[in-house]
N, C-alpha and C positions, 0 to 999 in steps of 0.2 A: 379954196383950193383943196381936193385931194391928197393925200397922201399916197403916194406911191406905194413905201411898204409902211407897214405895222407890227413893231415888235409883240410875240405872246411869250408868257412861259416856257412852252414846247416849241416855238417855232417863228417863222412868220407868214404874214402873206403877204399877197402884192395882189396888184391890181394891176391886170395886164388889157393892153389892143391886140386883137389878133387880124393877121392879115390870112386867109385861107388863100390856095394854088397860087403861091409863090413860084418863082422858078429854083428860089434856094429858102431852107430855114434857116433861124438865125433872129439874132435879136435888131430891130431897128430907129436906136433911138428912144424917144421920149414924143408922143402924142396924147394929146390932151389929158396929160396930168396921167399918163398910166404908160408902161413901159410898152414897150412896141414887140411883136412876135409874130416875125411873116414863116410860115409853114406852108412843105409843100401839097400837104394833104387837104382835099377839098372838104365844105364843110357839108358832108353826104355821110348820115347814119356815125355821124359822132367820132370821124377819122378825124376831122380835127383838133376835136378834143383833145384826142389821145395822142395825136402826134405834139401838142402841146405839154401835153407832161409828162412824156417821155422824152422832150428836147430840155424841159425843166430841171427836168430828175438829172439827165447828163452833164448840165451845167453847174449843177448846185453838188455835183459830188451826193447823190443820196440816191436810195432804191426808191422804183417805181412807184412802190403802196406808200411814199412817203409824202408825194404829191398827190394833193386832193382839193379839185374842180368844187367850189364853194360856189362860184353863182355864174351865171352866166350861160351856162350850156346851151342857149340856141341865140346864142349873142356874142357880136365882136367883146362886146365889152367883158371881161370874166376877170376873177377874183378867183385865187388859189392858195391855198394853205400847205406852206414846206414843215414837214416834221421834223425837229432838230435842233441843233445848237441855234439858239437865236441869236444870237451875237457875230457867230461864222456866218450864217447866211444873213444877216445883213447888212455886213461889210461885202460880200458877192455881190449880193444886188446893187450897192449904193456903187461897186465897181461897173456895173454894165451899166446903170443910170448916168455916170460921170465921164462914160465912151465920147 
């Protein structure tokens, strides 16, 4: 099994599902082993990406350049690295993981 998040030094990251043309963004749950993130941005020339971490960024209390799209970019499946207190963000996360 996966791990959700992954503590670093500067940070962490997570391993998200993304839902693209949502009717609302917003976190949903827990699918297959990676947090769930329906967005209502379609996944056309990389608005989803970005509507992805910039809903990140507002969740996690941190600026935009602080989230950074690690793998996944033409895939539900994506992996992102939160710049920051490690410890603050992953008590955030294990809080929207434990919803």
């Amino acid at each position: 099994m996966k791990e959700i998040i992954a503590r670093a030094k500067d940070g962490i990251s997570l391993n998200l599902y993304i839902q693209p043309g949502a009717s609302q963004t917003g976190f949903a749950g827990v699918y297959n082993d990676r947090l769930k993130v329906r967005v209502q941005a379609r996944a056309i020339e990389g608005a989803a990406n970005k509507s992805v971490c910039d809903f990140i960024s507002q969740q996690f209390h941190v600026t935009k350049s602080s989230v950074i799209l690690m793998k996944g970019a033409r895939s539900r499946e994506k992996q992102v690295f939160i710049n920051g207190d490690a410890e603050t963000l992953a008590q955030t996360a294990q809080g929207l993981i434990d919803q």
